[in-house]
C-alpha positions as CSV (number, residue, x, y, z in Angstrom):
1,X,96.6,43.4,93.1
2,X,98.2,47.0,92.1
3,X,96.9,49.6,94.0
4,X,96.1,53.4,92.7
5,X,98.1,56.5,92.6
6,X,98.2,58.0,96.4
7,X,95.2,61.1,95.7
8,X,98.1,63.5,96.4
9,X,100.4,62.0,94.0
10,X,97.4,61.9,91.7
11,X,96.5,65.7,92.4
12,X,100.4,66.7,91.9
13,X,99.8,65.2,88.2
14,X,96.5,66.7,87.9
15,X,98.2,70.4,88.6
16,X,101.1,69.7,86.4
17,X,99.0,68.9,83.2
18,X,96.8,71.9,83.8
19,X,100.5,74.6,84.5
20,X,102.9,73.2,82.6
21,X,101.5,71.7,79.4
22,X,99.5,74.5,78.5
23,X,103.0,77.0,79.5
24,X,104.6,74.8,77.1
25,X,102.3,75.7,74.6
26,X,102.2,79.4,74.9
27,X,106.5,79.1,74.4
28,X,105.8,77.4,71.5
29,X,103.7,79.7,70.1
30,X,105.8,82.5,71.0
31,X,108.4,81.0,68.9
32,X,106.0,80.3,66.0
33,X,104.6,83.8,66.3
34,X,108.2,85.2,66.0
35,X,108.7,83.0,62.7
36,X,106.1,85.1,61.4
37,X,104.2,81.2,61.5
38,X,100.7,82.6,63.0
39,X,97.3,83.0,61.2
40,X,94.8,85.3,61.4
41,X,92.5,82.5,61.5
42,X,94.3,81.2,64.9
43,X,94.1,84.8,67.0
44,X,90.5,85.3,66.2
45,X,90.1,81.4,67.9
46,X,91.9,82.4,70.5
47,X,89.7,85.4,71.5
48,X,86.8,83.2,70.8
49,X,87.8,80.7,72.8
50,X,88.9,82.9,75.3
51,X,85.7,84.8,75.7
52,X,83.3,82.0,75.6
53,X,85.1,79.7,78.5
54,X,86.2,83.0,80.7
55,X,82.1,83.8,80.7
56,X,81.6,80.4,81.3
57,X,84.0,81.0,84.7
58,X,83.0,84.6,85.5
59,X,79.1,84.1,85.1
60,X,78.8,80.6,85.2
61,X,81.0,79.2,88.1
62,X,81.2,82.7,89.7
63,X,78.4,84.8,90.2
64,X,76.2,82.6,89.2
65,X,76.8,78.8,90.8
66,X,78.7,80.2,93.7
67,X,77.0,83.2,94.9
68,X,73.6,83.1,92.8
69,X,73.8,86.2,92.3
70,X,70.9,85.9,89.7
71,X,68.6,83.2,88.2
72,X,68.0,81.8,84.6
73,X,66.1,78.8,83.0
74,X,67.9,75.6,83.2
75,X,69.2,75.1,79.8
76,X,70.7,78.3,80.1
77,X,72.5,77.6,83.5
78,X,73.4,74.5,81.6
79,X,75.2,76.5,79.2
80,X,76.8,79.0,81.3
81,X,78.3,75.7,83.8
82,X,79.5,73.8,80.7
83,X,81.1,76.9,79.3
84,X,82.7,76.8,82.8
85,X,84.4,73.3,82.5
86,X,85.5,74.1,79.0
87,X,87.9,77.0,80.5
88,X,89.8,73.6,82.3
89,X,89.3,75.1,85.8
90,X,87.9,71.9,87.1
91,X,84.6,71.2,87.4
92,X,81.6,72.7,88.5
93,X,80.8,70.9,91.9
94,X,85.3,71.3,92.6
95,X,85.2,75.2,91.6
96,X,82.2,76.4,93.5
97,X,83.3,74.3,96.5
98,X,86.7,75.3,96.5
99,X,85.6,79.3,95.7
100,X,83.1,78.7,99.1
101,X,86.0,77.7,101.5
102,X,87.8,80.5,100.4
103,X,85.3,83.3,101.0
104,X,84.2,81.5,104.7
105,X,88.5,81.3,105.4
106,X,89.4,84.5,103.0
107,X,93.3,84.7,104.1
108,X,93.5,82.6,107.0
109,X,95.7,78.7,106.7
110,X,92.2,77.7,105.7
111,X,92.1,79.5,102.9
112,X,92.3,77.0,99.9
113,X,94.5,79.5,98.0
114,X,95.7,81.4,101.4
115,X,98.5,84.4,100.4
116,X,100.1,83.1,103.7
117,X,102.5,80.9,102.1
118,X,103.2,83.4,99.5
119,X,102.7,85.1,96.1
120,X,103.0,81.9,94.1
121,X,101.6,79.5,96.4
122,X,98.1,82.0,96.1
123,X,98.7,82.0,92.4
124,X,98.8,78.0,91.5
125,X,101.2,76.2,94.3
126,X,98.0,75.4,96.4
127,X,96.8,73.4,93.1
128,X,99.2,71.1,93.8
129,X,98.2,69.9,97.2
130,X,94.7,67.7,97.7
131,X,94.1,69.3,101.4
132,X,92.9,72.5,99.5
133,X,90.1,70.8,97.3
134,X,86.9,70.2,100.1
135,X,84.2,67.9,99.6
136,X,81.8,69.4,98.0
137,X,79.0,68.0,99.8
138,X,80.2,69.5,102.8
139,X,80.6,72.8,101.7
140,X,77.7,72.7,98.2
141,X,75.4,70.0,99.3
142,X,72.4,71.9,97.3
143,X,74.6,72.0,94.1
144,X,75.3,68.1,95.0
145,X,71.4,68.0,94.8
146,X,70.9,69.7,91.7
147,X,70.3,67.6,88.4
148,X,71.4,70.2,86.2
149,X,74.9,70.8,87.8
150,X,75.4,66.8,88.5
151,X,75.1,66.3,85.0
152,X,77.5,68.5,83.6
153,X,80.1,67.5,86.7
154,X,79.6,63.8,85.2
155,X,80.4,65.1,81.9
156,X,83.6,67.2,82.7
157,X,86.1,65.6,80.5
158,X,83.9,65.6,77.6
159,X,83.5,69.1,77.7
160,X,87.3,70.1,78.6
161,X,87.5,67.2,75.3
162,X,85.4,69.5,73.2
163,X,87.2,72.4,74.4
164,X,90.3,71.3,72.3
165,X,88.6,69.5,69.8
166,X,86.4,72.9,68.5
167,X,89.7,75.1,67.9
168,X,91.1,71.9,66.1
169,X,88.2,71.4,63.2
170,X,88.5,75.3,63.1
171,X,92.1,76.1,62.7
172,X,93.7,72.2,62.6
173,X,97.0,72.3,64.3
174,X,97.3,75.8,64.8
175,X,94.4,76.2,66.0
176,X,94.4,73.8,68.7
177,X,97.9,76.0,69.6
178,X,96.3,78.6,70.0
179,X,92.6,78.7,70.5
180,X,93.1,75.2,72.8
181,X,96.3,75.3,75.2
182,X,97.3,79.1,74.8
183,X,93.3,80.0,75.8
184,X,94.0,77.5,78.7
185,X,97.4,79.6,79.8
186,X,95.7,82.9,79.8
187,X,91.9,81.9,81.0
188,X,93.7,79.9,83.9
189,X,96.4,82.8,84.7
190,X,94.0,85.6,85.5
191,X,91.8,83.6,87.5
192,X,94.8,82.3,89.4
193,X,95.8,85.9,89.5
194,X,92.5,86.8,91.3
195,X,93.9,84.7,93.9
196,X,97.1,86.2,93.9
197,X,97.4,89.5,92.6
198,X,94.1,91.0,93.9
199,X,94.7,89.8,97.4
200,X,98.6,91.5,97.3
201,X,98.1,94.3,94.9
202,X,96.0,97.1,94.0
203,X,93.2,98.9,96.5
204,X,91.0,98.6,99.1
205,X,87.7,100.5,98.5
206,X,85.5,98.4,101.2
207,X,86.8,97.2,104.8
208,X,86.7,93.3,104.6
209,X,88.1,90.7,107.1
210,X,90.9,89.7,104.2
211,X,93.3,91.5,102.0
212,X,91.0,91.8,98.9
213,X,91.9,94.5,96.2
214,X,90.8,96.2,93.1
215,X,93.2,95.8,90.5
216,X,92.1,97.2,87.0
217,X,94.0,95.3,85.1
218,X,92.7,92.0,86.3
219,X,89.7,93.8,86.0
220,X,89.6,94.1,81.9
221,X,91.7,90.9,81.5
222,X,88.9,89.4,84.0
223,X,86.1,90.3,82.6
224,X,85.3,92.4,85.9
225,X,86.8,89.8,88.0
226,X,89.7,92.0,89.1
227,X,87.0,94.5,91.3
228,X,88.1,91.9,94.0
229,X,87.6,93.8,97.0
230,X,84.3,95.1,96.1
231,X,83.0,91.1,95.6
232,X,84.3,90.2,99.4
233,X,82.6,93.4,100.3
234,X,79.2,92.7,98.8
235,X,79.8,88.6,97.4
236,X,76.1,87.5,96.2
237,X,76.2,91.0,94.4
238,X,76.1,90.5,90.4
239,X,78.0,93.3,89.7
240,X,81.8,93.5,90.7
241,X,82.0,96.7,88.9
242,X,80.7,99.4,91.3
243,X,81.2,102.2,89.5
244,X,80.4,103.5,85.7
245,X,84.7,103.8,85.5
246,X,85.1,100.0,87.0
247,X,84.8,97.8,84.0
248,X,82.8,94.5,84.4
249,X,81.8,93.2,80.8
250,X,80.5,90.0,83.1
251,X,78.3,92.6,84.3
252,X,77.1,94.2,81.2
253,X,76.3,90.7,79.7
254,X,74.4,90.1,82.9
255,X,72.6,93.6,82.7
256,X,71.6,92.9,78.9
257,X,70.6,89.2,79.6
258,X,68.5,90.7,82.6
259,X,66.8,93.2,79.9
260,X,66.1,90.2,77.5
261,X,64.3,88.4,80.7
262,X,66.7,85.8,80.3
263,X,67.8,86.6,83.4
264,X,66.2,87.4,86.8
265,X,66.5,88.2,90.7
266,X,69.5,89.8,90.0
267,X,71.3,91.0,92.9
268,X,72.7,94.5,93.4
269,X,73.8,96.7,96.1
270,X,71.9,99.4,97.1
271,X,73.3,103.2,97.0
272,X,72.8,103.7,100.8
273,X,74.7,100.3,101.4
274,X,77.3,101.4,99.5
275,X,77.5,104.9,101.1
276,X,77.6,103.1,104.7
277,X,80.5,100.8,103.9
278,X,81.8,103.8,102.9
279,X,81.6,105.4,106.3
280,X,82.0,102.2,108.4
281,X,85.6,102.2,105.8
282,X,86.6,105.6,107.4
283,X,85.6,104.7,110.8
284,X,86.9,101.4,110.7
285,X,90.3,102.5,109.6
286,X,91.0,105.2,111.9
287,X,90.3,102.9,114.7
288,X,93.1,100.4,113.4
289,X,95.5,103.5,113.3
290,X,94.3,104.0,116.6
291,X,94.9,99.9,117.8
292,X,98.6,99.9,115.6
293,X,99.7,103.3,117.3
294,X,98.4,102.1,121.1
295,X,100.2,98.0,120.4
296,X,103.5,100.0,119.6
297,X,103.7,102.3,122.6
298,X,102.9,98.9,124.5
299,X,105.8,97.0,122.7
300,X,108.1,99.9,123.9
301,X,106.7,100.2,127.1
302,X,107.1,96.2,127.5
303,X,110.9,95.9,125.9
304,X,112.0,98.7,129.0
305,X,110.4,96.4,131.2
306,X,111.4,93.9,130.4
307,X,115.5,95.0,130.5
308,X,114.3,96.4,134.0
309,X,113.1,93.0,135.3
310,X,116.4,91.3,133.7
311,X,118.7,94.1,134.9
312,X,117.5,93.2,138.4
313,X,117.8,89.5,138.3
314,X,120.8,89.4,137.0
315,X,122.5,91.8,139.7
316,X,121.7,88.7,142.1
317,X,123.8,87.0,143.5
318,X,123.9,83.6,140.3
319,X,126.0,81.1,138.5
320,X,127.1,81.6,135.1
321,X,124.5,78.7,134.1
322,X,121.6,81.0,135.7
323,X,122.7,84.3,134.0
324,X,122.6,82.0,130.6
325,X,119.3,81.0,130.9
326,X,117.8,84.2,132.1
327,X,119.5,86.2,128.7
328,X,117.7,83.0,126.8
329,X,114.7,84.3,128.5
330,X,115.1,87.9,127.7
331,X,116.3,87.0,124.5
332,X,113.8,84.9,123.3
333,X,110.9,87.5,124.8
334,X,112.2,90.2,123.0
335,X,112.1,88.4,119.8
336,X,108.0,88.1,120.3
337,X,108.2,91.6,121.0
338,X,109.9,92.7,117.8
339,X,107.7,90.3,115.5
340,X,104.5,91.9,117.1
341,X,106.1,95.0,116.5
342,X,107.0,94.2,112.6
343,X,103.5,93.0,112.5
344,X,101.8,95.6,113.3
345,X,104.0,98.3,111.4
346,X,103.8,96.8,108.1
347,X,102.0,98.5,105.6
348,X,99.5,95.6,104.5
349,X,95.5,95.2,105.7
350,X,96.0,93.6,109.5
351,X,92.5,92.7,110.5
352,X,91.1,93.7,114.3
353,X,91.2,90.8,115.9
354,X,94.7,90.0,115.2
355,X,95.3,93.2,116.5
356,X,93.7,92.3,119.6
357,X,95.9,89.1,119.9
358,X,98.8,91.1,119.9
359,X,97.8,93.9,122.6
360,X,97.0,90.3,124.8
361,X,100.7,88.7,123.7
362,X,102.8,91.8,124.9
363,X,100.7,91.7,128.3
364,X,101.5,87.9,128.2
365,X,105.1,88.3,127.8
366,X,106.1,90.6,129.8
367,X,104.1,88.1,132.5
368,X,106.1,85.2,131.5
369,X,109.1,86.8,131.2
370,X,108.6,88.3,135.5
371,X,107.3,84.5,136.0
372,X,110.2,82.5,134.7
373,X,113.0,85.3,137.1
374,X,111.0,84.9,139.6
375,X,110.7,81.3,139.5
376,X,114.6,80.9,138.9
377,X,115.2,83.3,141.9
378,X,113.2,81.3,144.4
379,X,114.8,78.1,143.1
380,X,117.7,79.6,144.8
381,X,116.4,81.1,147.5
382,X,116.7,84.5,146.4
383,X,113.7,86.6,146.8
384,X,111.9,87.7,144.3
């Protein structure tokens, strides 16, 4: 009896078929396009297609599914969440579970998409591993629930199917080119780049416990998407767009649908919310200067202990072998001392309570550090 693909081997093909076919695709039609072999026909698919499936992610997975940041009849949610799989983002119950994780472990090695391993492992490496996909009855048990939701999960490949088959009857061969697997390289690149981009680049209008930005770029390629630090500020909020000059066509659509009454209980964020963020930001911030400035002086203050303690061991009375292992000691402690020290200097969001880990590691290693001579000095009879 054969048995199955390994689910990691199966997820690693998965990832591959979504990255590289569709980046294929897009170099192709790069080299049609400069052949002059491109039709009018195919562009206008492509924005189409493009606008349809990234609403279908922005409104539909996003605000909607995710954070219900607003409420519409059932055959319109229906709509919205199949748009959603059409984009070939996975599917409804795998997105919103995934997006769920990442806002309760925003940055940290839980973090589905976590920047911690790097630019392009936030971007699309994590897609490739099936640790960062959770069960999405643990973390969306009332989307599990739904009928509505169940039923276009059951149906995903159909509609990622349709997805390439509508740009085909429109523009044939072209038109799959272009409206199918070019649509799927740019809807898929600037969500992945909300992942990436906005938590490495950009600015930070709100204090969050991540490295959420704005970056307005992402923004209008994102359909509002790119206002990333506003959304971990205020994250069942509709809007993303906090500001007249933030654009957030997911927003505007939401804003007009709300108008129609297709829409309702749509979240916002009221102006005195916003103004206190505002002043807990200030506040916040100058109290991190504060932690980074008083952690630095402590560093200092520990690496001129530390020599002192070493000076004065090794002026004993010991072998060669001794004086080896207490410069491993010193060594090694003053290592932890200058990656605290990098740490806390860098230039990047370092949240509070990491900060506090570090003003308790300095204490701890100058400790160890007296502990270990001290130890090594009674082991031969020396005093201490």
């Amino acid at each position: 009896m054969s048995r199955g693909l390994h689910p990691d081997t199966a997820q690693k093909i998965r990832a591959s078929i979504i990255v590289i076919i569709p980046l294929v695709a897009t170099l192709l039609a790069i080299v049609l396009l400069w052949g002059s072999y491109v039709f009018t026909r195919d562009i206008v698919i492509l924005i189409v297609m493009n606008f349809f499936t990234s609403i279908g992610v922005t409104v539909g997975y996003h605000r909607l599914l995710t954070h219900e940041g607003f409420h519409c009849p059932d055959w319109f949610r229906a709509i919205l969440v199949t748009l959603g799989c059409m984009a070939w983002e996975g599917t409804p119950l795998q997105w919103a579970s995934t997006h769920v994780k990442h806002h309760a472990h925003s940055d940290e090695e839980e973090d589905p998409h976590t920047p911690l391993h790097g630019f392009w492992h936030a971007h699309m490496g994590w897609l490739y591993q099936r640790k960062n996909f959770p069960d999405p009855q643990v973390y969306v048990p009332h989307l599990v629930s739904d009928p509505v939701i169940r039923w276009v999960d059951q149906w995903a490949l159909l509609w990622m199917a349709i997805a390439l088959l509508i740009p085909y009857l429109a523009g044939g061969w072209t038109g799959l080119l272009w409206g199918g697997f070019v649509r799927i390289f740019l809807t898929t690149h600037v969500t992945w780049s909300v992942n990436s981009v906005c938590h490495t680049f950009g600015k930070r209008a709100f204090e969050t416990t991540d490295e959420s930005r704005n970056h307005w770029v992402i923004g209008l390629l994102g359909f509002g998407e790119g206002w990333h630090n506003n959304h971990h500020a205020f994250p069942r909020s509709a809007f993303h767009g906090l500001h007249w000059w933030q654009f957030d066509l997911s927003g505007l659509l939401i804003r007009l649908w709300e108008r129609t009454g297709l829409v309702w209980d749509v979240q916002r964020v009221a102006p005195e919310i916003l103004a206190l963020q505002r002043a807990q930001l200030r506040s916040t911030r100058e109290s991190l200067v504060m932690m980074r400035s008083q952690i630095a002086t402590a560093v200092m203050n520990a690496d001129v202990e530390l020599q002192r303690i070493f000076s004065a061991s090794v002026d004993r009375t010991l072998s060669d072998g001794d004086r080896a292992r207490l410069s491993s000691v010193h060594h090694s402690a003053r290592q932890r001392l200058s990656a605290i020290r990098d740490s806390v200097s860098q230039r990047t969001h370092v949240k509070k309570a990491k900060l506090l880990v570090h003003a308790r590691e300095v204490h701890d290693v100058v400790l160890h550090a007296k502990q270990q001579a001290a130890a090594l000095l009674r082991s031969k009879g020396l005093a201490a």
